[in-house]
VMD Tcl script that builds the backbone (N, CA, C; Angstrom):
set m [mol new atoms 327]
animate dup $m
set s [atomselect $m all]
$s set {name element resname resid chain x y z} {
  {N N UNK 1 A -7.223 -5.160 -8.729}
  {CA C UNK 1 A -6.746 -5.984 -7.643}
  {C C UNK 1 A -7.867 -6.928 -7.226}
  {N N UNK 2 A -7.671 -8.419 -7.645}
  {CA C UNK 2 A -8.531 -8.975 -6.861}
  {C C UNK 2 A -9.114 -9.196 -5.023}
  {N N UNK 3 A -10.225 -9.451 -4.874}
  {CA C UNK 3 A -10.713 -9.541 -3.193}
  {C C UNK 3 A -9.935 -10.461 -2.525}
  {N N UNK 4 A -9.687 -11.709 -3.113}
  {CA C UNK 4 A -8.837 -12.269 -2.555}
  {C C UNK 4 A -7.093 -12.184 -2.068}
  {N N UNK 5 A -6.446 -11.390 -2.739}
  {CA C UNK 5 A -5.533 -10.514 -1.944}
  {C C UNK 5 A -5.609 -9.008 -1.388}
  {N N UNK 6 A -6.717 -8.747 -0.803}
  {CA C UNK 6 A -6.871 -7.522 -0.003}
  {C C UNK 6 A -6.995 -8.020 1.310}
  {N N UNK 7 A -6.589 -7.073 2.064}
  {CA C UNK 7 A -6.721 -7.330 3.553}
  {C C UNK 7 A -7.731 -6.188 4.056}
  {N N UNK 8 A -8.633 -7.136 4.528}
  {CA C UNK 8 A -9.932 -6.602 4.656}
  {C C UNK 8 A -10.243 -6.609 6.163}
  {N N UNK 9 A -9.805 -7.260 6.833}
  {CA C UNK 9 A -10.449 -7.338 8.828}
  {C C UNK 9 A -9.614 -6.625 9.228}
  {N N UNK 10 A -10.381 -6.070 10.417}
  {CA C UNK 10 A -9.147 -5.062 11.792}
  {C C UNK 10 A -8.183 -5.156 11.770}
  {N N UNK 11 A -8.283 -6.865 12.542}
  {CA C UNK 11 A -7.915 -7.646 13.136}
  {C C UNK 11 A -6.087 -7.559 12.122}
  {N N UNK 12 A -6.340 -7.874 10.498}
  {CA C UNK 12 A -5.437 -8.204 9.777}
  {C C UNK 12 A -4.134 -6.866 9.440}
  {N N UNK 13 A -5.054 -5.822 9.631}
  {CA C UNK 13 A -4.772 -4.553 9.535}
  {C C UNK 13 A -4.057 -3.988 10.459}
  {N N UNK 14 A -4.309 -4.371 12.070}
  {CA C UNK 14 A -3.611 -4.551 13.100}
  {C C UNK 14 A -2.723 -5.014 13.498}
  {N N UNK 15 A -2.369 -6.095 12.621}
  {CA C UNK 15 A -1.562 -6.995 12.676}
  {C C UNK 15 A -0.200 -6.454 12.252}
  {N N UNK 16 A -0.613 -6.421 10.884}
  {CA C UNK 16 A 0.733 -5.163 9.843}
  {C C UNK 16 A 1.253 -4.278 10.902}
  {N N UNK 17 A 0.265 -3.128 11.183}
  {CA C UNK 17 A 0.330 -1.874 11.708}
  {C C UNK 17 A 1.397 -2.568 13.150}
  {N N UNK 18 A 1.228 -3.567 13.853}
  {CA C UNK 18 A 1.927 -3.562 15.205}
  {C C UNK 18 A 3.669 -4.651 14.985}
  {N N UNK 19 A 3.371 -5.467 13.987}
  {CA C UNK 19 A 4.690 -6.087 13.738}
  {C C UNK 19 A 5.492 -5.782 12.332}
  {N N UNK 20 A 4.816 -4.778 11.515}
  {CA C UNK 20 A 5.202 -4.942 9.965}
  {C C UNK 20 A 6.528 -3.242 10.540}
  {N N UNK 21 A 7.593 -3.846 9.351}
  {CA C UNK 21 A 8.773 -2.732 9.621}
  {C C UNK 21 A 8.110 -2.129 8.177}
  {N N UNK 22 A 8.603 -0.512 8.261}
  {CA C UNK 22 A 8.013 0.459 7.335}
  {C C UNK 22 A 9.421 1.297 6.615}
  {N N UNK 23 A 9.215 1.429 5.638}
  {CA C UNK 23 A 9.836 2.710 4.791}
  {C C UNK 23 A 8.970 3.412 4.000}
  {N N UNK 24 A 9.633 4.914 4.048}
  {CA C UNK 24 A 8.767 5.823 3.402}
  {C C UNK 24 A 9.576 6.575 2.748}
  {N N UNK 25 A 8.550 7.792 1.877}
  {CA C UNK 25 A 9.120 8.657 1.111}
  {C C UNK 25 A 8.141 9.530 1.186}
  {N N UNK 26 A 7.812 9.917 0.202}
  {CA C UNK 26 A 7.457 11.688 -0.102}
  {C C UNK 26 A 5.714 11.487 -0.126}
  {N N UNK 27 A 5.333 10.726 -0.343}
  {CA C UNK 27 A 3.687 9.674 -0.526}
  {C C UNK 27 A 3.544 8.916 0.005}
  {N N UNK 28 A 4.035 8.503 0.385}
  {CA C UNK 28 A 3.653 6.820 0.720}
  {C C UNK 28 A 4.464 6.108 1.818}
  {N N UNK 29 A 3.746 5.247 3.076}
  {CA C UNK 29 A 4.696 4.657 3.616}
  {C C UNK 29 A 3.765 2.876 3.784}
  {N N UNK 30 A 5.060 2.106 3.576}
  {CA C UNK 30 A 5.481 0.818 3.537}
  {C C UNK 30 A 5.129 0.105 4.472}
  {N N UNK 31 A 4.695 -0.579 5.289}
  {CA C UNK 31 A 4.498 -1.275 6.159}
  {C C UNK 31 A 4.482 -2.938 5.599}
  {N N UNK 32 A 5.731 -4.229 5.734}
  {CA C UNK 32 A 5.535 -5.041 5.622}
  {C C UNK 32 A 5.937 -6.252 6.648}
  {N N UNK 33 A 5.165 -7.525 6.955}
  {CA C UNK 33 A 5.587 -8.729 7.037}
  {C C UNK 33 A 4.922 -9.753 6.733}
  {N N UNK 34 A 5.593 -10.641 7.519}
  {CA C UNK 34 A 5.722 -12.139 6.617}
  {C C UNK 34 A 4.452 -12.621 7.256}
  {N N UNK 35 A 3.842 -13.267 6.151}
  {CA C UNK 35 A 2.931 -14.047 6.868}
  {C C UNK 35 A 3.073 -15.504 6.225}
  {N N UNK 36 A 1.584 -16.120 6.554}
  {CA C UNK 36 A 1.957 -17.648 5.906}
  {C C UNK 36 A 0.575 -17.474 5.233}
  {N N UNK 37 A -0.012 -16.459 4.749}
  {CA C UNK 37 A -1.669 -16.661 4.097}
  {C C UNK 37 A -1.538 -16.327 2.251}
  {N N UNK 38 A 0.500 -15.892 1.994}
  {CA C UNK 38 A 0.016 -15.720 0.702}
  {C C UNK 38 A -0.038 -13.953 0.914}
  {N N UNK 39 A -0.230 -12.961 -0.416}
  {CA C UNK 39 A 0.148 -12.217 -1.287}
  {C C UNK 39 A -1.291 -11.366 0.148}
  {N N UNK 40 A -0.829 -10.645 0.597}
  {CA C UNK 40 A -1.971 -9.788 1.317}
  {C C UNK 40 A -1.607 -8.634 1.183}
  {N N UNK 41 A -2.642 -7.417 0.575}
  {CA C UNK 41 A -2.468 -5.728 0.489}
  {C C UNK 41 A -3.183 -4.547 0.992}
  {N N UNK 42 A -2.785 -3.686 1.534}
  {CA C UNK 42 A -3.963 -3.333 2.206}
  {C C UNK 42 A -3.717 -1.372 1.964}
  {N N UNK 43 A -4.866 -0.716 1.851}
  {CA C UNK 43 A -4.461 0.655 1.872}
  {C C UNK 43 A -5.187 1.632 2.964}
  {N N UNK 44 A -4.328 2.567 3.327}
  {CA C UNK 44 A -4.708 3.489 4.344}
  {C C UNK 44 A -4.741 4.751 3.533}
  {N N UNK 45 A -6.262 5.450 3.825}
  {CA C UNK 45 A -5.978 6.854 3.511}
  {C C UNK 45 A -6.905 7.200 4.369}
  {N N UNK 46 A -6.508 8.084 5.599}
  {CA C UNK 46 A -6.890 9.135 6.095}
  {C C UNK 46 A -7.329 10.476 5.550}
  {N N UNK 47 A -8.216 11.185 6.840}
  {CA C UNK 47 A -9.077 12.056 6.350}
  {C C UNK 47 A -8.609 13.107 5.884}
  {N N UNK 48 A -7.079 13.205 6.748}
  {CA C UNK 48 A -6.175 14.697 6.594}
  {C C UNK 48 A -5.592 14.525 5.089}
  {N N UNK 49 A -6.060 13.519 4.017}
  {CA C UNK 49 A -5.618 13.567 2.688}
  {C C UNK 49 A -6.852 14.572 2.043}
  {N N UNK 50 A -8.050 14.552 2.382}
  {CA C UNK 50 A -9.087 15.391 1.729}
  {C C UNK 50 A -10.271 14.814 2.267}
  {N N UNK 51 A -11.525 15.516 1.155}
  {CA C UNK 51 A -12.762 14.457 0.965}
  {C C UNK 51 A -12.447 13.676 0.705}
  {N N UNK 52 A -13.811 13.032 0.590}
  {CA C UNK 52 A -14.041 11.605 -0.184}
  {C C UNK 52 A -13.600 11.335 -1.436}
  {N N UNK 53 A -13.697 12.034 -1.981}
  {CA C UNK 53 A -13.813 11.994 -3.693}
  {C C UNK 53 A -11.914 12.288 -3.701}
  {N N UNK 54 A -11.435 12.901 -2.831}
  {CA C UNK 54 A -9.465 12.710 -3.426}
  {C C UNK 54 A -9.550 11.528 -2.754}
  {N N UNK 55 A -9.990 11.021 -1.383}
  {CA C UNK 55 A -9.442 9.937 -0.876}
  {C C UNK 55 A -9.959 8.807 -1.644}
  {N N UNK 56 A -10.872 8.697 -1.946}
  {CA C UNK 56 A -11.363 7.704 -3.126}
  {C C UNK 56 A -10.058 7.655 -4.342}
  {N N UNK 57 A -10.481 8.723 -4.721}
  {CA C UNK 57 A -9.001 8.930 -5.934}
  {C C UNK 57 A -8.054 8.093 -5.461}
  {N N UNK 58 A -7.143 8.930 -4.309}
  {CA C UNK 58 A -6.230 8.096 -4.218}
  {C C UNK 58 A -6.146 6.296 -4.104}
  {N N UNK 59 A -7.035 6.142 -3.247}
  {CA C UNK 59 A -7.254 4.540 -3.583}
  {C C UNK 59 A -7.033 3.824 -4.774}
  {N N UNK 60 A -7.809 4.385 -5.797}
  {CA C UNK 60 A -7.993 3.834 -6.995}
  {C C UNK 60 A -7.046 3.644 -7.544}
  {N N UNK 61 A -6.097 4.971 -7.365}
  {CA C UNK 61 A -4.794 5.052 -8.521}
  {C C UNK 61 A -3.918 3.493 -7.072}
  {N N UNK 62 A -3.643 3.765 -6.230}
  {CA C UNK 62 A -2.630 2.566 -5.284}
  {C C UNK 62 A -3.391 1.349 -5.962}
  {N N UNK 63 A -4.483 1.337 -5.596}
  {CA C UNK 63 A -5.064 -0.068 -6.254}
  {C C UNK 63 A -4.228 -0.440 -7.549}
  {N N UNK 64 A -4.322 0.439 -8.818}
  {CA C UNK 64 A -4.366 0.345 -9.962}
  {C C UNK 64 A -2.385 -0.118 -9.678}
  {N N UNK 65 A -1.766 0.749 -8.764}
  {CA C UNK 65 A -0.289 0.651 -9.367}
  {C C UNK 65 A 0.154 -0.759 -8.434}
  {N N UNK 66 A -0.846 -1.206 -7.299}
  {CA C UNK 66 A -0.505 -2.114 -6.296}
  {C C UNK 66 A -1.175 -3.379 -7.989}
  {N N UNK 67 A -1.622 -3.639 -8.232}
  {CA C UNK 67 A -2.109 -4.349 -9.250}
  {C C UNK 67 A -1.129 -4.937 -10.299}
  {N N UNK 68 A -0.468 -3.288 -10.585}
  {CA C UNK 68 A 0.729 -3.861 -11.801}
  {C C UNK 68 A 2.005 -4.343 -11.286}
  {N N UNK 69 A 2.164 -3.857 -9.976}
  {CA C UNK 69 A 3.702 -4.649 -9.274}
  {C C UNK 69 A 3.948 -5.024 -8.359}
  {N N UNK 70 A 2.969 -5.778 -7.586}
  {CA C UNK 70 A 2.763 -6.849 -6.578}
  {C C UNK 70 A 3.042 -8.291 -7.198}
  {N N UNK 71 A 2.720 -8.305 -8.220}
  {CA C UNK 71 A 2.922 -9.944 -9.048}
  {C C UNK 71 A 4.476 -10.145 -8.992}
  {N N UNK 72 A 5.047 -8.982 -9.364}
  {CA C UNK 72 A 6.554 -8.795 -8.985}
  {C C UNK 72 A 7.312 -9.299 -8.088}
  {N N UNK 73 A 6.672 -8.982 -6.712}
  {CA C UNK 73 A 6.883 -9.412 -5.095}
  {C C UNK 73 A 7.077 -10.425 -4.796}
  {N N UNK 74 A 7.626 -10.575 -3.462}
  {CA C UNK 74 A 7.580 -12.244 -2.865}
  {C C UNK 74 A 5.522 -12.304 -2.474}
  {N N UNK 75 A 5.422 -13.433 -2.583}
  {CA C UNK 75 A 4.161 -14.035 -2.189}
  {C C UNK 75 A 4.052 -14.590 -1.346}
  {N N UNK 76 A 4.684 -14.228 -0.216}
  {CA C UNK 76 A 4.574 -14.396 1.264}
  {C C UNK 76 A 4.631 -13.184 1.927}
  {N N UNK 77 A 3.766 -12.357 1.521}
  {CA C UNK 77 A 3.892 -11.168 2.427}
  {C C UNK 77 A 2.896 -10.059 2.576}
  {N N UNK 78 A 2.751 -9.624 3.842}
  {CA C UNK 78 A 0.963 -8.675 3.328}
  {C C UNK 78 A 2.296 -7.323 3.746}
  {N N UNK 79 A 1.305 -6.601 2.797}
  {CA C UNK 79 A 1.607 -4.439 2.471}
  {C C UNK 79 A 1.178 -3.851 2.631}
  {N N UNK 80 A 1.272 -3.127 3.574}
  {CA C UNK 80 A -0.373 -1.942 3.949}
  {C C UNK 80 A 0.798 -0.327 3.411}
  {N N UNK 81 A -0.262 -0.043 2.638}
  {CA C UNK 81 A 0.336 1.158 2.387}
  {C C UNK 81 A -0.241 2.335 2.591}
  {N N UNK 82 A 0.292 3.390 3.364}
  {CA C UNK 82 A -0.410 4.322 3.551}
  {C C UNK 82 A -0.146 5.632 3.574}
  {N N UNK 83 A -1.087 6.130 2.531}
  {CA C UNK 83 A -0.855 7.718 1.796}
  {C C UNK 83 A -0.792 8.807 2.496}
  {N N UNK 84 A 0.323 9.933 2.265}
  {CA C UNK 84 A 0.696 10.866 3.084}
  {C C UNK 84 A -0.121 12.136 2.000}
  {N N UNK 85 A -0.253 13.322 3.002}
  {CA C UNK 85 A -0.415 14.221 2.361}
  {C C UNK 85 A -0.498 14.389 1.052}
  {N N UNK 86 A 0.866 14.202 0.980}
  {CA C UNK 86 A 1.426 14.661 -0.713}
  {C C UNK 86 A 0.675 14.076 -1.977}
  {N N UNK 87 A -0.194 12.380 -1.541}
  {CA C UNK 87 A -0.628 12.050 -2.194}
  {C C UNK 87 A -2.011 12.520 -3.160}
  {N N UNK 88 A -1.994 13.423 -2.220}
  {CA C UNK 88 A -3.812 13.980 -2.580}
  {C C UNK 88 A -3.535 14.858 -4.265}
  {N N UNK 89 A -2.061 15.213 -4.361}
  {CA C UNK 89 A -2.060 16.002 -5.421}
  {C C UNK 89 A -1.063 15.361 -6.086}
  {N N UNK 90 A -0.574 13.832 -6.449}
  {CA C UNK 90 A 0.512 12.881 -6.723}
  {C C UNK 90 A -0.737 12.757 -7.919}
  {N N UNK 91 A 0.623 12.999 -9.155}
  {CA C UNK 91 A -0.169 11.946 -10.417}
  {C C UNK 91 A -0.036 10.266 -10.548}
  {N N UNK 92 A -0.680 9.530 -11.150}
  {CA C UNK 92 A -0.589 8.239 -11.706}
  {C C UNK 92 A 0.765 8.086 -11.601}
  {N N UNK 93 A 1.740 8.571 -12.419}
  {CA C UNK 93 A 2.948 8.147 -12.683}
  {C C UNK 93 A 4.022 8.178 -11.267}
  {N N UNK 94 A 3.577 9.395 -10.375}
  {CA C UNK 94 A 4.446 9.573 -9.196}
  {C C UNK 94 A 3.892 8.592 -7.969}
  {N N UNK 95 A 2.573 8.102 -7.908}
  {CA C UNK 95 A 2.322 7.279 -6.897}
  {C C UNK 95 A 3.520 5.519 -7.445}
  {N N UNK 96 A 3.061 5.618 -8.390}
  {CA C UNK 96 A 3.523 3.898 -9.586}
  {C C UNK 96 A 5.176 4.348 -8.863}
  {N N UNK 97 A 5.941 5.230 -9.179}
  {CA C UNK 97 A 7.292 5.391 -8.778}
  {C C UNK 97 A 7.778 5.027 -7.226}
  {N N UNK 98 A 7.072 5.819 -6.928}
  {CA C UNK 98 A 7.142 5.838 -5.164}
  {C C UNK 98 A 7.251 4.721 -4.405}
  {N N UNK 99 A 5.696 3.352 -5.393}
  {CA C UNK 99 A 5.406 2.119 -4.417}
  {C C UNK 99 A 6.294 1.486 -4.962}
  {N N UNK 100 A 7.140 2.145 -6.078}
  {CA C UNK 100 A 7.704 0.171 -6.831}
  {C C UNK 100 A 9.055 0.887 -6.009}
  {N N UNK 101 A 9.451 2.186 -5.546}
  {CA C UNK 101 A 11.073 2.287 -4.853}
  {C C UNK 101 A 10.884 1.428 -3.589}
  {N N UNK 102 A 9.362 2.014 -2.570}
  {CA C UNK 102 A 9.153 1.236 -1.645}
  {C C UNK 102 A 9.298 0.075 -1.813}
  {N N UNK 103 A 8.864 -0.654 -2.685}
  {CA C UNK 103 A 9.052 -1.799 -2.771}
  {C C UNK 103 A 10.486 -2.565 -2.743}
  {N N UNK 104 A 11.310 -1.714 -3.625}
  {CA C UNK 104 A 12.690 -2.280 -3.651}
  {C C UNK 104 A 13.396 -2.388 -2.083}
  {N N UNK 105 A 13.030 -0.966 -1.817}
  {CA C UNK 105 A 13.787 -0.527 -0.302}
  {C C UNK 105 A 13.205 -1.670 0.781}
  {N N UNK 106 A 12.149 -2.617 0.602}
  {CA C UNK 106 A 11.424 -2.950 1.531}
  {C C UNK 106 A 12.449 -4.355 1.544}
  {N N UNK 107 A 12.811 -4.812 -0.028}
  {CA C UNK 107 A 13.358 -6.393 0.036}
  {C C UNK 107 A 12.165 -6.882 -0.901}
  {N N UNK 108 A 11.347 -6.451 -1.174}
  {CA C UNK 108 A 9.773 -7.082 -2.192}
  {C C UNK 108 A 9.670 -6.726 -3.359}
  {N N UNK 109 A 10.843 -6.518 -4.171}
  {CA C UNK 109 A 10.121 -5.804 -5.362}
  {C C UNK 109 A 12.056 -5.995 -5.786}
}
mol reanalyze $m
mol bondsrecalc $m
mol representation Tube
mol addrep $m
């Protein structure tokens, strides 16, 4: 995932979190709206997912599946997604499932 579509300030993160509508499932929940800046993504993993080293994990793998099907998406819209429990023990293939249903369910994908 390139730097230039991550959402990186509070401020941007805050933003999602107070106007973006959400769907979820079993991993993962959705948070999206519209903006006017272009393709913005952002990930949440809290502490109650593990250490460092699963919450790292998990990042990597959202990164990796936010990477292959965001190009997919409308490009007017930032995604904060953020990992539930379940994710700490979710393989590759079940996180990739989860974000591209979110995605459908959201209207983005």
């Amino acid at each position: 995932m390139q730097k230039k579509y991550m959402l990186k300030k509070n401020k941007e993160f805050r933003y999602v979190y107070g106007r973006g509508e959400s769907v979820s499932d079993r991993y993962l929940v959705l948070l999206t709206v519209k903006n006017r800046m272009g393709l913005k993504v952002g990930f949440s993993v809290g502490k109650k997912i593990g250490k460092a080293v699963c919450r790292n994990r998990v990042k990597r793998l959202l990164r990796e599946c936010a990477r292959r099907l965001l190009p997919l998406s409308p490009q007017n819209r930032s995604y904060l997604f953020i990992a539930r429990s379940a994710a700490a023990d979710a393989s590759y293939q079940q996180l990739y499932a989860s974000m591209e249903k979110l995605l459908k369910r959201s209207g983005g994908g």
